[in-house]
C-alpha positions, -999 to 999 in steps of 0.1 A, spaced: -31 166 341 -3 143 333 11 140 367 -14 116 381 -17 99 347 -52 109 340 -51 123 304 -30 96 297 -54 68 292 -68 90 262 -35 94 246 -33 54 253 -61 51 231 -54 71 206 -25 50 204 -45 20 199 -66 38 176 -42 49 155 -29 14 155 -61 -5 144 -65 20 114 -25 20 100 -35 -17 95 -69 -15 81 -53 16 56 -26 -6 49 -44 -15 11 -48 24 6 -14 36 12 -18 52 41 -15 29 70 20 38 75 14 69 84 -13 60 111 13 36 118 38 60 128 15 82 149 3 52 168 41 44 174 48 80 187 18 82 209 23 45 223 57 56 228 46 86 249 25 66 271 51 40 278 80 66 284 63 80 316 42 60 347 8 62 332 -24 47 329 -33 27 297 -6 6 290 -23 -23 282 -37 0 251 -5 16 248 14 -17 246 -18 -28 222 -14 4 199 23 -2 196 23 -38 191 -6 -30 158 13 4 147 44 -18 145 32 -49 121 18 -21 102 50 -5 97 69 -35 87 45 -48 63 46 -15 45 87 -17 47 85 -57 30 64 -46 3 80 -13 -6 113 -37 -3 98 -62 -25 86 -37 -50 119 -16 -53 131 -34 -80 103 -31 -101 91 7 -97 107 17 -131 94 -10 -149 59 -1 -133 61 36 -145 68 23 -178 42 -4 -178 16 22 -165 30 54 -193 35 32 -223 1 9 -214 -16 14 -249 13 -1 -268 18 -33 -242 -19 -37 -245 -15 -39 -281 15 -61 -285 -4 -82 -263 -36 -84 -281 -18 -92 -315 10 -115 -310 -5 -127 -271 29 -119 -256 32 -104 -219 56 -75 -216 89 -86 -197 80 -69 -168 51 -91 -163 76 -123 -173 101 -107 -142 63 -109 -119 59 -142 -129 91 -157 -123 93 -138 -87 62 -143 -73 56 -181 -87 28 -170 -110 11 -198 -134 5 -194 -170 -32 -189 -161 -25 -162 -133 -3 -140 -160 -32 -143 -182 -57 -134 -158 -33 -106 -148 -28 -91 -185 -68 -94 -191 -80 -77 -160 -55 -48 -167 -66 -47 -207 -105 -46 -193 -102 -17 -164 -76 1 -190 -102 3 -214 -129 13 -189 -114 38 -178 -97 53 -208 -135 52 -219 -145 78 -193 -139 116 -203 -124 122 -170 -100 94 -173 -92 102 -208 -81 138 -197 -64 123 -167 -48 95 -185 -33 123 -208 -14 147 -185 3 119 -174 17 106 -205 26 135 -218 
């Protein structure tokens, strides 16, 4: 099937396939992983004299911005996973420091200098966060979800 380069042209387009979707997944986490299978199979195409490799070259080219954008931002957000996990565990007491004394936790502060954020954007930031918190530690399913990962 291979040897004339017939089944190839499918695997070329799975590669292209696989391609398109690691970048529109790239928002849910998951368009890495598309990514790399678009990668492999664009790889496989190349490797040998077979048709497709216009979608092959396509599949590789998409699989391979996806890969490095999910490399820069996991770079970029190295540094701040800790402070994430504690912003996300211990969100009831930053949400109340905030809403008494109007202070932003330091992790925030570190956001703000590093990404160029304005006064307004911070505050905008902290308020959206407050709002969904308190939507969703108003659902009973959140509630009980919210609590196995505190504790």
């Amino acid at each position: 099937m291979y040897e004339n380069g017939g089944g190839s042209k499918g695997v070329a387009v799975a590669a292209l396939v696989f391609g398109i979707l690691s970048i529109v997944c790239l928002c849910c986490g998951i368009g890495a992983l598309f990514g790399i299978v678009g990668l492999i199979l664009a790889i496989i195409v190349l490797a040998g004299r077979k048709n497709g490799k216009g979608l092959a070259i396509a599949g590789l080219i998409t699989s391979i911005i996806s890969v490095l954008i999910t490399v820069l931002v996991i770079a970029k957000f190295m540094p701040y996973m800790d402070s994430i996990m504690d912003f996300t565990v211990n969100a009831e007491q930053y949400i109340e420091e905030y809403e008494e004394t109007g202070e932003v936790p330091e992790f925030v502060e570190n956001l703000k200098e590093d990404f160029d954020m304005s006064e307004e954007d911070v505050q905008e930031f902290m308020d959206a966060f407050v709002e969904s918190y308190r939507e969703a530690s108003a659902s009973p399913t959140a509630t009980n979800t919210l609590a196995v990962y505190t504790e």
